[in-house]
Every structure is written in structure tokens, then in C-alpha cells.
Backbone as a printed PyTorch tensor [residue, N CA C, xyz], in Angstrom:
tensor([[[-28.9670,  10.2520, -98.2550],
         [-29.7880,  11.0080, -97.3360],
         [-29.4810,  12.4860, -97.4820]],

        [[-30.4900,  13.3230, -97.1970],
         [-30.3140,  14.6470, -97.4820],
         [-30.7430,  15.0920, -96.0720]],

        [[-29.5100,  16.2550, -95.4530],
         [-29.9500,  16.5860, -94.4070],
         [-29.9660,  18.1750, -94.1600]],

        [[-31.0190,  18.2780, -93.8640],
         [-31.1910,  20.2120, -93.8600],
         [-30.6220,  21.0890, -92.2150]],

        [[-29.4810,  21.7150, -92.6810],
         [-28.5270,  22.1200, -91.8500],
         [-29.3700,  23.1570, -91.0660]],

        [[-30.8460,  23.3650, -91.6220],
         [-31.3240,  24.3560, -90.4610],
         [-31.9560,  23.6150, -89.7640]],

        [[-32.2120,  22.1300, -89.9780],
         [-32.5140,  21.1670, -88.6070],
         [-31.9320,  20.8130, -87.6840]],

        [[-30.6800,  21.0310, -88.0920],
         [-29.6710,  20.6780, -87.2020],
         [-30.0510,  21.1190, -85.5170]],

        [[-29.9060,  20.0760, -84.1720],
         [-29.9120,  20.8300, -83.4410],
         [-28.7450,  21.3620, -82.8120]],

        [[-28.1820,  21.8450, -82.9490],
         [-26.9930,  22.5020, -82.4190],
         [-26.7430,  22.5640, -80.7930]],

        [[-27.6840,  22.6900, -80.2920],
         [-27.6950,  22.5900, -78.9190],
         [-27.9490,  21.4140, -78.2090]],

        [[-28.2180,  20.2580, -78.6260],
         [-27.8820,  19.3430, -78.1910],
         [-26.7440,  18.6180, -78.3580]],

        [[-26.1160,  18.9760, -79.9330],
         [-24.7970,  18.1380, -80.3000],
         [-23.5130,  19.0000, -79.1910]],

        [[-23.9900,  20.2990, -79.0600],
         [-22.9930,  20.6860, -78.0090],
         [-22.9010,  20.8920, -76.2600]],

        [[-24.2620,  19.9950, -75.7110],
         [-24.4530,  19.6370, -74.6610],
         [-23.9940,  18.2280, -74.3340]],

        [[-24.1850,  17.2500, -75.4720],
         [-23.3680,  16.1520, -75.2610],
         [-22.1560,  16.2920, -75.6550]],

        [[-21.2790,  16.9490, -76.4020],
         [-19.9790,  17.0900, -76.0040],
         [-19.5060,  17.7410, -75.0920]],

        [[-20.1070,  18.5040, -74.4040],
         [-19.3640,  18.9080, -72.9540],
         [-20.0400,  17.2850, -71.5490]],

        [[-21.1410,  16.3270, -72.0760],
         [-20.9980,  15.6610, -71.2080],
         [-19.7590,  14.3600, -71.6940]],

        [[-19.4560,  14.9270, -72.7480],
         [-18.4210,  13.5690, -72.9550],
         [-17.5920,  13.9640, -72.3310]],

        [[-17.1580,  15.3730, -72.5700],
         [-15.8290,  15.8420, -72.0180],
         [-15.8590,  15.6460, -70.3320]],

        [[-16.6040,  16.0550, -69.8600],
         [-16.8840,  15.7290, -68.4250],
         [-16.7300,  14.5590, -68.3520]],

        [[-17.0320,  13.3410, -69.0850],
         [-16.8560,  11.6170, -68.6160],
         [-15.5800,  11.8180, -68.5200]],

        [[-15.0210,  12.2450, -69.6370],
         [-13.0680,  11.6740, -70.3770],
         [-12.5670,  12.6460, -68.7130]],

        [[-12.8440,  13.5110, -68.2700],
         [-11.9920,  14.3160, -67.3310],
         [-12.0510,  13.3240, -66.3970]],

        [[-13.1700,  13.1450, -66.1850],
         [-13.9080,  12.2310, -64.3970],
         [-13.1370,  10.9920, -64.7070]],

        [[-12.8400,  10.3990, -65.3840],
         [-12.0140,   9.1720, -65.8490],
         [-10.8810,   9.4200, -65.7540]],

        [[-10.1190,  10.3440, -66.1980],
         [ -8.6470,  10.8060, -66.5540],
         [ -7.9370,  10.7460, -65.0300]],

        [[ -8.9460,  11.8120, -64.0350],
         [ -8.5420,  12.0350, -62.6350],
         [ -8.7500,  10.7300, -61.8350]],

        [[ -9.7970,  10.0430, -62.2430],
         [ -9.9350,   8.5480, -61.3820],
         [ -8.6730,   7.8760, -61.1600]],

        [[ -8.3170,   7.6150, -62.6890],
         [ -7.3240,   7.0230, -63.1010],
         [ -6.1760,   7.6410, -62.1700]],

        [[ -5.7320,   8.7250, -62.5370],
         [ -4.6880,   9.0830, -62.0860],
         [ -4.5600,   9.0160, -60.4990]],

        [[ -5.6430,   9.8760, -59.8760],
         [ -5.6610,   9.1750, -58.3600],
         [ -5.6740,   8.0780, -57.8800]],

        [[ -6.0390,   6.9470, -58.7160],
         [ -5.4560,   5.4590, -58.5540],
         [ -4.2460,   5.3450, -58.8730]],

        [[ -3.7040,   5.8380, -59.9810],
         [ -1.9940,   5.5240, -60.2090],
         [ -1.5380,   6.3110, -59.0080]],

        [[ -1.4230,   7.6190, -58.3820],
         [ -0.7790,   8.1180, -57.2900],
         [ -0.4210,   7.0720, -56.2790]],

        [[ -2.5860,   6.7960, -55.8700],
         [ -2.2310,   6.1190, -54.5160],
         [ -1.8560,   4.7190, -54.8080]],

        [[ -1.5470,   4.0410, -55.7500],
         [ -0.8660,   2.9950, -56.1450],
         [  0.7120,   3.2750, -55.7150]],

        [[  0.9740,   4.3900, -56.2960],
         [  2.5800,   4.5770, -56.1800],
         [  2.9150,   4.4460, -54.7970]],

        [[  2.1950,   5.3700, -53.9400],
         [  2.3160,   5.7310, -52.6460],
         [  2.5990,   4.3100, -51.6000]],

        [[  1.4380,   3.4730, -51.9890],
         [  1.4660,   2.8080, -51.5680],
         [  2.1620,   1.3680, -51.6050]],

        [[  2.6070,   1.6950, -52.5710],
         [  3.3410,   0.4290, -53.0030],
         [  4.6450,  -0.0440, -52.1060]],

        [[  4.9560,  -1.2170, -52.4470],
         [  5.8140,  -2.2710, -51.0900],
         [  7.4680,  -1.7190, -51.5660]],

        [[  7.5860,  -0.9260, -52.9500],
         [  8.7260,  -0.5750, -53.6380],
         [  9.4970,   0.3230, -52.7050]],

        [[  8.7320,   1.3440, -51.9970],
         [  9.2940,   3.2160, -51.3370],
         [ 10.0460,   2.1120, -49.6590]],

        [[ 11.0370,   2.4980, -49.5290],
         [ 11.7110,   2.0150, -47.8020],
         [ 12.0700,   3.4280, -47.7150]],

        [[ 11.5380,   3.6440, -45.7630],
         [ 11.7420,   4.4840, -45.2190],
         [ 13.1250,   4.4330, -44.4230]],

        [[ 13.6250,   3.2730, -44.3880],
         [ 14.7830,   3.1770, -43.2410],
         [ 15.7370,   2.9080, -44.3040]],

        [[ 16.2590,   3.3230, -45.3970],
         [ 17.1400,   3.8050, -46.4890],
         [ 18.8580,   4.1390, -45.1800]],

        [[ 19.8650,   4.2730, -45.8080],
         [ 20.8910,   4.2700, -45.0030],
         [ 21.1350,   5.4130, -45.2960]],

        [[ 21.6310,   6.0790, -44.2930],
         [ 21.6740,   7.9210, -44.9830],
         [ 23.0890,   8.0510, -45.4980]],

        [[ 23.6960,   8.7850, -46.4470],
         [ 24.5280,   8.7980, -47.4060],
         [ 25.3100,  10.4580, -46.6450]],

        [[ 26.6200,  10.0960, -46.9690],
         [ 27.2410,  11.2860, -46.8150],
         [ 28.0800,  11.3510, -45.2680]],

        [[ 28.7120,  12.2760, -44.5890],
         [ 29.2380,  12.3050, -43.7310],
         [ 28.4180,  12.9850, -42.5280]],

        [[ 28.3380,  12.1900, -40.8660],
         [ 28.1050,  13.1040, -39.9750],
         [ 27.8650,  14.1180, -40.0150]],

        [[ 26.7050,  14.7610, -39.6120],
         [ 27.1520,  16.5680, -39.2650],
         [ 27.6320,  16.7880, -37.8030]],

        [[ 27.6960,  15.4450, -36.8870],
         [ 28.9260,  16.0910, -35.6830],
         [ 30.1950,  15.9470, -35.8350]]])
């Protein structure tokens, strides 16, 4: 195939890579705000931990 580089549209090949890039971000942050509130929430974190160290009276 022979393809003539002044057909090229240029402005579309670089409108869909900024919407890919926009998917991969919107995905990246999903993700990660699910791993956070995963962490957060998880049955692993105890609040009533024994406190370490000596009195301060």
C-alpha cells in the first residue's frame, strides 16, 4: 500500500490520542481511589492499638 503523507489527517490522529490519554488517566485515578478507599477501609487498621512508651504523668 502506498500512502500519501499529505493525506494524512493529523488532526484527528492527535485528537484521539489525547482521548486515549484521558481514558488511561480516568482509569489510573479510578483505580487508585478504589485502592485508597480499599486500604482505608479495610478490617486490617485497629484503632484501640496499646499505646507504647511511658506515662506523661
Amino acid at each position: 500500500m502506498n500512502y500519501d503523507i499529505e493525506n494524512l489527517d493529523t488532526e484527528f490522529y492527535v485528537e484521539r490520542a489525547y482521548e486515549l490519554r484521558r481514558n488511561y488517566i480516568a482509569a489510573a485515578v479510578k483505580s487508585l481511589v478504589a485502592r485508597i478507599k480499599a486500604t482505608l477501609t479495610s478490617g486490617k487498621r485497629t484503632t484501640a492499638a496499646p499505646l507504647q512508651g511511658n506515662p506523661a504523668h
